[in-house]
Backbone bond lengths (Angstrom), bond angles and torsions (degrees), N, CA, C in turn:
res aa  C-N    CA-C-N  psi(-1)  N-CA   C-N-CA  omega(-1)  CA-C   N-CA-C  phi
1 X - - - 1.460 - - 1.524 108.83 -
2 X 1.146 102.68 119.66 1.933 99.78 167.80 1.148 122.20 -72.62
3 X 1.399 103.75 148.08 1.814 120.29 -156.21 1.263 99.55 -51.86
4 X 1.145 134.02 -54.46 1.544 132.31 -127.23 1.941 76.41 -84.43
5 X 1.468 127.90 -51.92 1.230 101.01 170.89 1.025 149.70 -88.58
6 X 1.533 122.39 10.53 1.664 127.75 117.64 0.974 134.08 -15.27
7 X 1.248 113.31 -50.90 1.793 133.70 -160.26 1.864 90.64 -96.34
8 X 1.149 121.83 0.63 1.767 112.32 175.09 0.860 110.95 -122.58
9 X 1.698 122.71 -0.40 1.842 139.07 -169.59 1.634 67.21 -99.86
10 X 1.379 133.71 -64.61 1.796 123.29 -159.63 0.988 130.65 -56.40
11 X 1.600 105.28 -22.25 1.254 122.68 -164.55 1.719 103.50 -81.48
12 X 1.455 102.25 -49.53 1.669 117.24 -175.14 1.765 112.46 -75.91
13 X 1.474 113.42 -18.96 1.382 112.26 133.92 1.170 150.30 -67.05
14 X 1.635 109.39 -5.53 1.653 113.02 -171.59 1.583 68.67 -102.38
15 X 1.238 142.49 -78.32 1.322 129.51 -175.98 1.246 144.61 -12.34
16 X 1.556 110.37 -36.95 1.354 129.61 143.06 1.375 127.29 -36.44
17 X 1.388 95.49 -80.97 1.356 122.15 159.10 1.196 116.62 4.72
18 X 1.475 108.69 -102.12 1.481 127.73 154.25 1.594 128.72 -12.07
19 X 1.272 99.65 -33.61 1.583 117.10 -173.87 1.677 94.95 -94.33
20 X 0.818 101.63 -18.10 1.558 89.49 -163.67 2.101 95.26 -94.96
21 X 1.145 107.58 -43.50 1.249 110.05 157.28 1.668 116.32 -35.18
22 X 0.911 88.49 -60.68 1.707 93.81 -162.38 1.954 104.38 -64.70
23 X 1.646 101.59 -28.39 1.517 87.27 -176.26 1.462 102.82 -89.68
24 X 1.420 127.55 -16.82 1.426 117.86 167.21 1.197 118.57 -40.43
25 X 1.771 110.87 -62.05 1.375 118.90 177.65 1.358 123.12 -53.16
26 X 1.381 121.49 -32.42 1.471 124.38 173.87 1.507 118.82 -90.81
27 X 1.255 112.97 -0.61 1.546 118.18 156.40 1.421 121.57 -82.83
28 X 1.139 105.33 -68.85 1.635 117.59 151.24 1.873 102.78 -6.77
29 X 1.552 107.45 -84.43 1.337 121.59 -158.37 1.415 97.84 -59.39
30 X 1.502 143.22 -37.93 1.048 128.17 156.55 1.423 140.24 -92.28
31 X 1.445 105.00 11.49 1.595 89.59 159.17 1.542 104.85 -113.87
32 X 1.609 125.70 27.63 1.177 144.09 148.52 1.667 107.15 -62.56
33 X 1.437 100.70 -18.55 1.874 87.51 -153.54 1.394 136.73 81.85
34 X 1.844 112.19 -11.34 1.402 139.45 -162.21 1.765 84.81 -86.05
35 X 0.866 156.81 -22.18 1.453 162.45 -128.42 1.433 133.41 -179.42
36 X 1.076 136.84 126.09 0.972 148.04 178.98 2.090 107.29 -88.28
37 X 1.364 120.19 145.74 1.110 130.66 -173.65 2.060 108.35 -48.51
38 X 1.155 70.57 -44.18 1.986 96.68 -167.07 1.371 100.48 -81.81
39 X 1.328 149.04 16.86 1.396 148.85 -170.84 1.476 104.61 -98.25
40 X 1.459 88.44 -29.65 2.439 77.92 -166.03 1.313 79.35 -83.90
41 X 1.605 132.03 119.36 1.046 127.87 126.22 1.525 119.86 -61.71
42 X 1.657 121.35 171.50 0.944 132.96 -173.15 1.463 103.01 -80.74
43 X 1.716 117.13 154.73 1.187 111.05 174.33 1.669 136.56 28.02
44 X 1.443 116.94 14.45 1.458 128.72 164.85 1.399 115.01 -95.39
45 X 1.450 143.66 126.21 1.124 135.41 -169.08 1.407 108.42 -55.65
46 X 1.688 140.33 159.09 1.054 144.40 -179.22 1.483 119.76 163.60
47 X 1.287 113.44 133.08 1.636 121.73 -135.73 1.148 127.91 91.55
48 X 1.331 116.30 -167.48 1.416 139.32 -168.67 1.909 82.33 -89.98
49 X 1.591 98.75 166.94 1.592 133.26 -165.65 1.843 82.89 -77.98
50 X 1.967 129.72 -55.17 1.151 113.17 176.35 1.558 125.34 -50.83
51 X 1.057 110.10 -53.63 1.512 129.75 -177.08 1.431 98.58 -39.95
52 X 1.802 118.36 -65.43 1.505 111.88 -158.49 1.504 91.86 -65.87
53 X 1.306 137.59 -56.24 1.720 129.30 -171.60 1.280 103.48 -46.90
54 X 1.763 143.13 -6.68 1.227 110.71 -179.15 1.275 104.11 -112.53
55 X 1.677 122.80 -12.55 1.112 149.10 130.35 1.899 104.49 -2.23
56 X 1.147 100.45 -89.19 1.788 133.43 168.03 1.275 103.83 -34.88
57 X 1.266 120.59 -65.83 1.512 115.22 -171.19 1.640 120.02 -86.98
58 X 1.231 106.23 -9.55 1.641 104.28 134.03 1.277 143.12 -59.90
59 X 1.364 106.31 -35.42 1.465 113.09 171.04 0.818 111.84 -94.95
60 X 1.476 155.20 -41.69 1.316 137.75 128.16 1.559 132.22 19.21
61 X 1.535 102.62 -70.36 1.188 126.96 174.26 1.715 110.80 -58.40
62 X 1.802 108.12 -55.82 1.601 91.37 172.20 1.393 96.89 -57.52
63 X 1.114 150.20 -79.09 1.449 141.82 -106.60 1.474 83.09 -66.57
64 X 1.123 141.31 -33.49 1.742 126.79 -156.12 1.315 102.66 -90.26
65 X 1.352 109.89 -18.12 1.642 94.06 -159.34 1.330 123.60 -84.13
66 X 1.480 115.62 -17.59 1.351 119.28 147.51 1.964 132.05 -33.81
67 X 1.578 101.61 -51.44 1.204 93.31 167.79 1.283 131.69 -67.47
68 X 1.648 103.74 -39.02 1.744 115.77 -169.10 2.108 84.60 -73.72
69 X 1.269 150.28 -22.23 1.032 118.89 -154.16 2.033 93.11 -99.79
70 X 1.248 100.92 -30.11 1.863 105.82 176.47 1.256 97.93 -67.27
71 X 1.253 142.60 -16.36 1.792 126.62 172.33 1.335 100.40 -88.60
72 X 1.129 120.06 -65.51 1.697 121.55 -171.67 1.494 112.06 -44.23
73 X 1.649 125.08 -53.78 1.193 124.02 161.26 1.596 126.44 -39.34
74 X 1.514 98.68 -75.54 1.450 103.76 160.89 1.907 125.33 -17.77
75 X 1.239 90.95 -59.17 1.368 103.69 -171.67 1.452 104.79 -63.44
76 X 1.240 119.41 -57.68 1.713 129.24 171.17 1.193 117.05 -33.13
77 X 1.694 120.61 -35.51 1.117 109.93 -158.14 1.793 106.11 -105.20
78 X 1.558 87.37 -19.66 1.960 94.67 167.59 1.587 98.42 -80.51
79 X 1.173 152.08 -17.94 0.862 148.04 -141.54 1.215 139.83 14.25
80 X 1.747 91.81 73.05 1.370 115.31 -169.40 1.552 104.58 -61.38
81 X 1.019 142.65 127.20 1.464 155.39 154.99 1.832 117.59 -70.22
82 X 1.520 115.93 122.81 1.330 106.26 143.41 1.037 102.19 142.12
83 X 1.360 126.47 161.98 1.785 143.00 -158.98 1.495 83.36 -85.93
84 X 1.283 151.76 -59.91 1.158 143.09 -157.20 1.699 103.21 -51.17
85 X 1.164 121.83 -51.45 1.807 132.57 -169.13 1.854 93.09 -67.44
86 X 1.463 85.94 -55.26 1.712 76.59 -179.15 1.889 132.15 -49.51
87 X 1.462 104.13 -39.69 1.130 97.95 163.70 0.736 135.68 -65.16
88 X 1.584 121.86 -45.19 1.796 124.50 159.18 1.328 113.75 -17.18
89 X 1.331 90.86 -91.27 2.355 104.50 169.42 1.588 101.95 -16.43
90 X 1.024 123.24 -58.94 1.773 140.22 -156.22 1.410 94.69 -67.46
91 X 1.133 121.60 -67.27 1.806 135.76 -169.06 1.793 107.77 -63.61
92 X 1.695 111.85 -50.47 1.609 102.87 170.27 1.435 112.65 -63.40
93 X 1.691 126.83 -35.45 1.582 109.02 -177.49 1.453 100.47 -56.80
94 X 1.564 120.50 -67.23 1.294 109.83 -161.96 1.870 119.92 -55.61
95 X 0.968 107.09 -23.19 1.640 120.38 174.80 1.650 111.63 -68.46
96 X 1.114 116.33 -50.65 1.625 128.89 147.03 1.843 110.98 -29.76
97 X 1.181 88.95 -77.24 1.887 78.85 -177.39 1.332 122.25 -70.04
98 X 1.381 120.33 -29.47 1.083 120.29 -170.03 1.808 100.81 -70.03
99 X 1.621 113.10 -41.32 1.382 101.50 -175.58 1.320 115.91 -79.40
100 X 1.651 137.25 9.63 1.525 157.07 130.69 0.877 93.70 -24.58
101 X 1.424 110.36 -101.44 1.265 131.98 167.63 1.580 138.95 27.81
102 X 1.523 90.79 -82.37 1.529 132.61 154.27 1.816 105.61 -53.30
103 X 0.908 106.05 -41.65 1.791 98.23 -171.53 1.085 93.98 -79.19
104 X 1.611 132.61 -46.51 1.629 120.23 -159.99 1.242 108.08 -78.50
105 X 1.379 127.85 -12.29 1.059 122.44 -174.56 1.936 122.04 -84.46
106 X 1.259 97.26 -47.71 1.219 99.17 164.03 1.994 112.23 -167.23
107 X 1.179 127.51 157.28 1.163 165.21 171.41 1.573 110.90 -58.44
108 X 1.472 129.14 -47.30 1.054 133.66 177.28 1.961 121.16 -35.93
109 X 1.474 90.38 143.13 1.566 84.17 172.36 1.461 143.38 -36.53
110 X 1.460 101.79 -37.12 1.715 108.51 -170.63 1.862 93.42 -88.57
111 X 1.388 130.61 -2.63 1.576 118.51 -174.70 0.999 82.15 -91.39
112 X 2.054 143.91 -50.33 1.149 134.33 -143.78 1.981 99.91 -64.52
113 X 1.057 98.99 -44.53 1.865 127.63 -171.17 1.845 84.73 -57.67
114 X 1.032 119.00 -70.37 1.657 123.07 -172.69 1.648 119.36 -51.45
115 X 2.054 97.14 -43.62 1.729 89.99 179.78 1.295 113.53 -70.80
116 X 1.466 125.18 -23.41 1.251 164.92 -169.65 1.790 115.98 -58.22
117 X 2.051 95.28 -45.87 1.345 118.14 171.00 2.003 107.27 -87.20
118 X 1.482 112.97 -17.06 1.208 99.20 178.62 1.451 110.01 -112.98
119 X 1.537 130.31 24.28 0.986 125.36 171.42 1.208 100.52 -98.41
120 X 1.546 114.89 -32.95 1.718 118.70 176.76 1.571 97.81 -51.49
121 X 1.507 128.22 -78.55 1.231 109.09 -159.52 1.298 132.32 -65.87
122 X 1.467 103.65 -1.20 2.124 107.51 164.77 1.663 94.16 -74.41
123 X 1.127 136.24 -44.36 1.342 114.89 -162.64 1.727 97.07 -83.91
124 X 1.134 127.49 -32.69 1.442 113.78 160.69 1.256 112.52 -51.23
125 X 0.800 150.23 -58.69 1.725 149.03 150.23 1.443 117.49 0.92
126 X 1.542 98.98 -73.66 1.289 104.64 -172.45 1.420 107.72 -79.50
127 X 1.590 134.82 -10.69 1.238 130.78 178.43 1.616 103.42 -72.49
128 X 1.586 104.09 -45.71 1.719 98.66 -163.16 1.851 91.47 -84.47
129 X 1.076 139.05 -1.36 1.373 130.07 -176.02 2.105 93.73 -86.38
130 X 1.286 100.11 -52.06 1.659 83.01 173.47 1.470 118.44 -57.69
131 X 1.221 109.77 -28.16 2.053 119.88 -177.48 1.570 96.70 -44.19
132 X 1.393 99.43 -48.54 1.606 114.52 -151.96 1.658 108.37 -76.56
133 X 1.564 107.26 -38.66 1.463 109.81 160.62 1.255 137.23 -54.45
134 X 1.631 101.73 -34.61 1.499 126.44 165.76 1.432 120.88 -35.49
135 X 2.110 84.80 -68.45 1.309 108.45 -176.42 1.380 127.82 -75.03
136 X 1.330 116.20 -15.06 1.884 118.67 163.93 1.470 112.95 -79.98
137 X 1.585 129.06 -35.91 1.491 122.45 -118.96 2.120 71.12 -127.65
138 X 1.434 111.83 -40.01 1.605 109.57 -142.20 0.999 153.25 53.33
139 X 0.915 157.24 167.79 1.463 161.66 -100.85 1.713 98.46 -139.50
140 X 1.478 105.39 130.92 1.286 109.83 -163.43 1.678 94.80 -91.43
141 X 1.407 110.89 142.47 1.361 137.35 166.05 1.616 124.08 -49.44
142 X 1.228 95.63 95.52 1.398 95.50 179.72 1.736 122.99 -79.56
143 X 1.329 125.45 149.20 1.146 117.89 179.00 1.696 117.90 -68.90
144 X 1.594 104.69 146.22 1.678 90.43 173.04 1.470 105.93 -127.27
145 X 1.493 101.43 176.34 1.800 104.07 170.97 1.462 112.86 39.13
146 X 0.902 114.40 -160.13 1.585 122.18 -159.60 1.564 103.93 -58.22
147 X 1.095 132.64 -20.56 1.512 126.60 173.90 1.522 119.69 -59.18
148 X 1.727 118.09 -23.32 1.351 136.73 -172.84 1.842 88.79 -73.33
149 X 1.148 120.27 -47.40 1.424 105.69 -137.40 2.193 84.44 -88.24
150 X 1.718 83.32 -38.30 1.964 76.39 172.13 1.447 120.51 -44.29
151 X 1.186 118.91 -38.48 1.622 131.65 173.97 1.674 114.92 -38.21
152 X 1.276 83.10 -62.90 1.403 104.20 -151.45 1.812 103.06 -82.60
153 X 1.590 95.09 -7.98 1.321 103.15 172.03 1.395 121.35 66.68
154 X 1.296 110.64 43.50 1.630 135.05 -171.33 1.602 108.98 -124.87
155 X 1.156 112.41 -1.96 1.841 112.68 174.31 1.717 91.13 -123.65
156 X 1.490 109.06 159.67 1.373 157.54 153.06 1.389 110.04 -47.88
């Protein structure tokens, strides 16, 4: 299996992960009796200060994974080649958990500054991993002059 889709099989497992955390804790809290089924509303704070940060870094995690999974795919299917792409893939998983990590652990100023420093380098990731698609595969041909409008089926 090539790395870069390794590194999006890890990614959609740390995603899990997270989820699976979060329903422990909300099973727990209701078969404690502490909770009712219908209590976690969506996106309203609820729980403990840990709970909502892992809360956060679940959603977190979806919100990115859309991009990191349209490059990695993308790339798979041009079959972008090369240790350079691979590390990318390699450097956002671990940057991914590690800035989890950082959220579940604590709230404090210098984690916000840290998850903050490792969310930058997943989107550096995925910026120089499209560079790299760019730069193997190139830039698709756009139509010009009268060939655009033949397309589009607006000329005679």
């Amino acid at each position: 299996m090539p790395v870069p889709l390794f590194a999006l099989l890890l990614y959609v497992l740390w995603a899990c992960f997270l989820a699976f955390v979060i329903v422990v804790w909300r099973t727990g809290k209701v078969m404690r009796g502490e909770n009712m089924v219908q209590d976690f509303t969506s996106g309203v704070p609820h729980g403990s200060e840990a709970y909502w940060r892992a809360n956060r870094a679940h959603i977190n995690t979806l919100e990115n994974l859309p991009l990191f999974a349209g490059v990695i795919l993308t790339a798979s299917v041009l079959e972008v080649p090369g240790v350079i792409f691979a590390t990318l893939a390699s450097v956002a998983i671990v940057a991914r958990v590690i800035q989890s990590l950082i959220h579940l652990s604590s709230g404090a100023g210098i984690a916000v500054n840290l998850r903050f420093l490792f969310w930058l380098v997943q989107i550096f990731c995925i910026v120089a991993m499209v560079v790299q698609i760019i730069l193997v595969v190139g830039l698709p041909e756009w139509p010009t002059g009268p060939e655009i409008w033949v397309r589009l089926g607006l000329s005679a």
